[in-house]
C-alpha positions in Angstrom: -72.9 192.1 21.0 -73.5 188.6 21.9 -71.5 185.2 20.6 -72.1 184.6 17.4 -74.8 181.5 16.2 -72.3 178.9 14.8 -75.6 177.5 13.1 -76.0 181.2 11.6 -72.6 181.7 10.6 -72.3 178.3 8.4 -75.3 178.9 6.7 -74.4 182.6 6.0 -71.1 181.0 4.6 -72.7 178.5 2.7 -74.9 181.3 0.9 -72.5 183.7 0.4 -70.3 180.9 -1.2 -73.2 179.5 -3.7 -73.9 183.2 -4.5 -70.5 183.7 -5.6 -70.8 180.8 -7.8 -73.6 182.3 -9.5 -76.6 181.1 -7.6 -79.7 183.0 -8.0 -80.7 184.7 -5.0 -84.6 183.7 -5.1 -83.3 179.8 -5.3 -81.6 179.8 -2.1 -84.3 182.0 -0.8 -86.5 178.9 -1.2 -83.6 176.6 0.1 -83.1 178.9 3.2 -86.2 179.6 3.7 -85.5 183.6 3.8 -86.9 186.5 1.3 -84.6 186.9 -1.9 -83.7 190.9 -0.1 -82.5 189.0 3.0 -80.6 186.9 1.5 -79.5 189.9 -1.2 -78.4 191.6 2.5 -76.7 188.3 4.3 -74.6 187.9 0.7 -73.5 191.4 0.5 -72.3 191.5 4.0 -70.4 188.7 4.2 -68.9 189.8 0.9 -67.8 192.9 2.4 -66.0 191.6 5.2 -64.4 189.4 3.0 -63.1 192.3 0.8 -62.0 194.0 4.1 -60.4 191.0 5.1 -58.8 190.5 1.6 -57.8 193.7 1.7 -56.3 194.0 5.0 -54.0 190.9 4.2 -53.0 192.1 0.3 -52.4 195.6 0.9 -48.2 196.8 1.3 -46.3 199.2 0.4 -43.7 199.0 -1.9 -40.1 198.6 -0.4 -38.6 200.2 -3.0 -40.8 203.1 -4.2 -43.3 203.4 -1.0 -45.6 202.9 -3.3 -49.1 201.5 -2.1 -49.4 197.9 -3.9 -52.2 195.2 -3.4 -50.9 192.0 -3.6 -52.9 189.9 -6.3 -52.8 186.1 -7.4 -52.5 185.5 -11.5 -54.3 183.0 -13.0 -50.9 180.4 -12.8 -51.2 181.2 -8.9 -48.4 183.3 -8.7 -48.5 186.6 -6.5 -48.4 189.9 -8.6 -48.0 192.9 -7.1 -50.2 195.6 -8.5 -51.4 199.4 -8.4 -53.3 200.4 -5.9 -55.2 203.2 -7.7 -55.9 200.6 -10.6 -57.7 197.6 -8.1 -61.1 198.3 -7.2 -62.5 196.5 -4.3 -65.0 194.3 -5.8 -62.5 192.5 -7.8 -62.1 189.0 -6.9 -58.6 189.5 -6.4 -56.9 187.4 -9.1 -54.8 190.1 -11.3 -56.6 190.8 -14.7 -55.4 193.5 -17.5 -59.2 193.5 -18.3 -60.0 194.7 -15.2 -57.3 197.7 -15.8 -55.2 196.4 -13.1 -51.5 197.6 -13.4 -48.3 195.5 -12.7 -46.8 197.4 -10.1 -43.3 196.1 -11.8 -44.3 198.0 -14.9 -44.6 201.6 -12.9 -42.5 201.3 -10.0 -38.7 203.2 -10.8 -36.8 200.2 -9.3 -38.2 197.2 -10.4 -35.6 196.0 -12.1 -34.1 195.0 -8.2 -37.4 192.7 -8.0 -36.4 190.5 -11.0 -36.0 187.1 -10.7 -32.7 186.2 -12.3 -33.3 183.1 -14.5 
């Protein structure tokens, strides 16, 4: 494959980022000039990579258990680490019992060695 359009790649950026605002897809249709489906397939790709990339950087493994953990942020912007088996990949990666994510320090046998000592 050739270089990549830098042109191509910031507007593909700027789309996927005002679709994950909320934009509706036929408005920046009109904006980008592009059908609503290509920008429906520009938005879900670049969300994909983004999970993959998200993903590659949050997933560990426990040191203590070997369990597999995904790193996610809480709402106070502290890191959480949670169950694998209870994140699914089109969260948005801040840690949310809604969701049915699962505090890793609430399953793993040793997390009382993780505690922060006040």
């Amino acid at each position: 494959m050739g270089a990549a359009n830098p042109a191509k790649t910031e507007r593909n950026n700027l789309i996927y980022a005002r679709w994950l605002r909320g934009a509706l897809l036929k408005e920046l249709a009109a904006e980008h000039g592009l059908s609503s489906t290509r920008i429906g397939q520009i938005a879900s790709r670049e969300h994909r990579a983004n999970i993959k990339a998200t993903m590659e950087k949050t997933m560990a493994e426990c040191k203590s258990c070997g369990a597999i953990i995904v790193w996610l942020r809480t709402k106070q912007g502290h890191n959480m680490p949670v169950d694998y088996h209870t994140f699914n990949t089109g969260d948005p990666g801040i840690f949310d019992l809604k969701r049915g994510h699962i505090s890793h320090f609430a399953t793993c046998p040793n997390a009382s060695r993780h505690r922060k000592s006040l």
